[in-house]
N, C-alpha and C positions, 0 to 999 in steps of 0.2 A: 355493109357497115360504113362504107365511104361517106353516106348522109350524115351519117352520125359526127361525123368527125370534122366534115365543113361547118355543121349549125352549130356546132359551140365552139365559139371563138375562142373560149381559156383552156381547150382541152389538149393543146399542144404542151405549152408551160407545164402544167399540172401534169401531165403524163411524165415529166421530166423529173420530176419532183422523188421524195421519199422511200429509199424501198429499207428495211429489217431484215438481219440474219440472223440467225443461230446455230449451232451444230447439236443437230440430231444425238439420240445414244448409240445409236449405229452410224456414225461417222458420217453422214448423209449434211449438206447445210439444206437448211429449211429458209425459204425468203416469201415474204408477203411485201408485195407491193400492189401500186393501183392498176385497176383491171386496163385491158389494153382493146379499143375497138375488136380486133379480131378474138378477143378469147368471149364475146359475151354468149356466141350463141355454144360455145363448150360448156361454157359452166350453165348454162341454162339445162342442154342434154343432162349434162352430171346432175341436175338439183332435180329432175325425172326421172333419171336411174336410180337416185339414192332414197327418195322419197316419194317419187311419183308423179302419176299425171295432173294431180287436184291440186297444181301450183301457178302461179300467174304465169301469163302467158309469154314466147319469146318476146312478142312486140309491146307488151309492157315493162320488162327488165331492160328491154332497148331503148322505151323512154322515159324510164328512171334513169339510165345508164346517162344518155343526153344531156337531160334534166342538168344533171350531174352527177358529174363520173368518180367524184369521192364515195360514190355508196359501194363503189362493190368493188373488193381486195383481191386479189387471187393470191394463192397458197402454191409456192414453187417448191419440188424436190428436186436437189442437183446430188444425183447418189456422185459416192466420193471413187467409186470405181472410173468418173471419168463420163460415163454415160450421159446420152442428153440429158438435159433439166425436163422436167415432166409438171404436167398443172397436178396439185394433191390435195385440194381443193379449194373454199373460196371463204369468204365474209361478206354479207349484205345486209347494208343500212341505211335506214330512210333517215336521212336528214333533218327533224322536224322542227321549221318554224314554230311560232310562237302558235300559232292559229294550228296547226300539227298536234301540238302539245296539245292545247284545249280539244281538239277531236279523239286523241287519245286517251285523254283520261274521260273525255266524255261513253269513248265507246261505241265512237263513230269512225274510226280509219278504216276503211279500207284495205286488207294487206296486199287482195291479190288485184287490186287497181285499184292502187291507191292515185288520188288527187295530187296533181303536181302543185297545185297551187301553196299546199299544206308541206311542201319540202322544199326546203333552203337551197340556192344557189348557190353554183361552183364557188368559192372563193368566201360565199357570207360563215358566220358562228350562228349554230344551227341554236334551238333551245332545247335538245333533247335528241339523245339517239339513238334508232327506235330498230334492235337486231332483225332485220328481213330475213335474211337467211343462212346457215351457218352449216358449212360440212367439210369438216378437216379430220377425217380417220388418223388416230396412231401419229397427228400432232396437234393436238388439239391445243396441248399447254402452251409447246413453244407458239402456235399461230398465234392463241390468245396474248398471249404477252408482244410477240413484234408487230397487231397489228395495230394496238395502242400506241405503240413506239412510233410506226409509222404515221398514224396519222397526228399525231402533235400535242404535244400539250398547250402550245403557244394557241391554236382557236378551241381546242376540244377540252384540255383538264378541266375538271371541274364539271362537265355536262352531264345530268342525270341518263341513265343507258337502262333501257325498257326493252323487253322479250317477252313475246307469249309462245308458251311450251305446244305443239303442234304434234307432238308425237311423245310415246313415253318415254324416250334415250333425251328430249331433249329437254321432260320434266324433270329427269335426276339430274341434266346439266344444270337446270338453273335451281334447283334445291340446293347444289353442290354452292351455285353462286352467290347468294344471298337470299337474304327475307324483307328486306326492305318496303315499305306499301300498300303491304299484304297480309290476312289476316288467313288464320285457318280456312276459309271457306273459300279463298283464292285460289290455293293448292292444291290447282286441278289442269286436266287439259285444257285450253281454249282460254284459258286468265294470263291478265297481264301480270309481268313482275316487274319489280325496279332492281336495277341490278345492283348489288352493293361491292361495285369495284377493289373498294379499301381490303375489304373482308376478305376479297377472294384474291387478292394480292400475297395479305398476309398468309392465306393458308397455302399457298402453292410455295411461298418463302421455306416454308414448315416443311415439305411432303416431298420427296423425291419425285422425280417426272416417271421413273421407270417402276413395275410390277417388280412383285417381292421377287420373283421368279430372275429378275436381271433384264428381261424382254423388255423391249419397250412398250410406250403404253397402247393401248387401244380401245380408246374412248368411244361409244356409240354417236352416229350421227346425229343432228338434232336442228333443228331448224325452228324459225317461226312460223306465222301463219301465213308466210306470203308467197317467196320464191321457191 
């Protein structure tokens, strides 16, 4: 990964950058921050173990990762017993330029090689942010909420955020998320959705994080069409 980390010259700075906490319901903190050269090719194994082979390949998350290394979060568990910090999984998103967006909605992206040309540059405000890949067991909510934290409202608030459901855990994530875009006949596997942030803000405001039971929660994995 050593290449990776000479050819982008902004990936020192930004690695320096933003990390989110929160405390678990089991005492555990939970941190999402930005992935690190050495953890790309874990969460690649992880996004094979948890959903399979029919995912893009190591060497194209490595040159997303390149590209720029805003797309992909990892999800830390530091249990409160003191134990090392452990990866508990990750977030991946494609960037997408103005030209991204138009291929998107056109219904031309690419998920599992995707075109660099159509994803925004370390450091640019992207036009749209388009969920690659997503697997955070049993913390789904807290991930969800600090990885927005982390990555900023100052270039991101306000960016339209696109997912296509890839599996059925990760159609009832994004049902759960919004409707935004999408008509009935959308509402299916393999369709895009606009994520309606506001709404899924509100409702987790509403909703306890834990099962009625006290446990905490355990969300199905869910991914897009890419990683």
């Amino acid at each position: 990964m050593s290449e990776y980390l000479c050819e982008n010259n902004t990936l020192s700075p930004i690695l320096g950058a933003r990390e989110a906490t929160a405390i678990h319901a089991d005492g555990d903190v939970i941190a999402v921050r930005m992935t690190t050269p050495g953890e790309v090719e874990a969460l690649h194994a992880l996004t094979v173990s948890e959903i399979g082979p029919s995912v893009a390949a190591l060497e194209t998350m490595m040159g997303v990762y390149k590209h720029n290394p805003e797309c992909l979060w990892t999800i830390l568990r530091r249990p409160s017993c003191g134990a090392p910090e452990r990866i508990a999984g990750y977030f991946g998103f494609l960037h997408l330029n103005a030209c991204g967006l138009e291929a998107l909605e056109a219904r031309r992206l690419n998920g599992r090689e995707p075109d660099l040309t159509l994803i925004a540059k370390a450091g640019e405000r992207p036009a749209a942010l388009y969920v690659w890949a997503g697997i955070a067991r049993k913390v789904r909510v807290l991930a969800e909420m600090l990885v927005a934290e982390a990555l900023g409202a100052e270039r991101y608030g306000g960016l339209p955020v696109y997912a296509t459901a890839g599996t059925l855990g990760g159609l009832k994530w994004l049902n759960h998320l919004g409707e935004a875009d999408r008509g009935p006949d959308e509402n299916a596997l393999g369709k895009v959705f606009r994520v309606d942030l506001a709404r899924a803000v509100a409702q987790r405001e509403d909703k306890p994080q834990d099962r009625p039971d006290g446990k905490p929660e355990d969300r199905p994995t869910s991914k897009s069409s890419a990683a």
